[in-house]
C-alpha positions in Angstrom: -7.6 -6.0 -31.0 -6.7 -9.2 -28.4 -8.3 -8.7 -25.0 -5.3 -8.0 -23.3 -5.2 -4.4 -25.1 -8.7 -4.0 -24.3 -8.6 -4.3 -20.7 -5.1 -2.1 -20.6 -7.2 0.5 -22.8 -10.6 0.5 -20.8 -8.4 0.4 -17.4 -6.0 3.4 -18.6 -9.7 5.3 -19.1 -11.6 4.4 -16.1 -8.4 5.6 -13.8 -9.2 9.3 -15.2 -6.7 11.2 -12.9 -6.3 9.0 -10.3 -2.9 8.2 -9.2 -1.9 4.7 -9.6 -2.3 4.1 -5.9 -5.4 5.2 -5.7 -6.8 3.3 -7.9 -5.0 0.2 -6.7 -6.6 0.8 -4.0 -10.1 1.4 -5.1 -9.9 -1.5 -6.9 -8.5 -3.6 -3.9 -5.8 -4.7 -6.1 -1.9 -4.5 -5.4 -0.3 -0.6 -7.0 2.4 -3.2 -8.7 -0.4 -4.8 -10.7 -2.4 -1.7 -11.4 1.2 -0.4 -12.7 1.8 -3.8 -15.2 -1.9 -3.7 -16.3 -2.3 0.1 -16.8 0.8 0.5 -18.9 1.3 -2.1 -20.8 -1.2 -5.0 -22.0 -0.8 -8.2 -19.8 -3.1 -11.2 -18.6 -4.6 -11.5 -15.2 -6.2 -14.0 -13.4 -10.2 -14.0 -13.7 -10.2 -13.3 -10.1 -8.6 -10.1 -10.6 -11.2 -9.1 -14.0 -14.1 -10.2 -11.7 -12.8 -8.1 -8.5 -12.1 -4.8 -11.2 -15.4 -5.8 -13.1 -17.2 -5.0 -10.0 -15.7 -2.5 -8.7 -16.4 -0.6 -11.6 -19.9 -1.7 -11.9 -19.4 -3.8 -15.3 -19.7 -7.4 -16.0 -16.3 -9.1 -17.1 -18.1 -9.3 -20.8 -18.4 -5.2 -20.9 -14.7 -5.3 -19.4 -13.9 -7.2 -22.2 -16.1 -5.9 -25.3 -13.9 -3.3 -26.9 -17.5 -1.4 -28.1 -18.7 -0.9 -24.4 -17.7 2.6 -23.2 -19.2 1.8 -19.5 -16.2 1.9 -18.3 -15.4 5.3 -18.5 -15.0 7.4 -15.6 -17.6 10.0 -14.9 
């Protein structure tokens, strides 16, 4: 699987129920980038996977290890 899908797969999981805006906005990222990166696989700047990495609590390598389920909302 390339990291791309990863990211989109982990991302689609830890947004649970939220509404896209909301977690755009928990994320402090913009709803049109949430959008491209929640449905379909894209790259983003490592900015943007260090800013989600900790907002979620991970480092970018458990954002990006397709076996880490740390992600995962709760």
């Amino acid at each position: 699987m390339d990291i791309a899908k990863i990211v989109h797969r982990k991302l689609r999981e830890a947004q649970g129920e939220l509404t896209q805006r909301a977690f755009a906005k928990k994320l402090g990222i913009s709803v049109g980038l949430v959008a491209r990166l929640t449905t379909a696989p894209e790259n983003m700047t490592l900015s943007t996977l260090q800013k989600i990495s900790q907002t979620l609590h991970l480092t970018p390598s458990q954002l990006l290890d397709e076996t880490d389920n740390h992600h995962r909302k709760r």
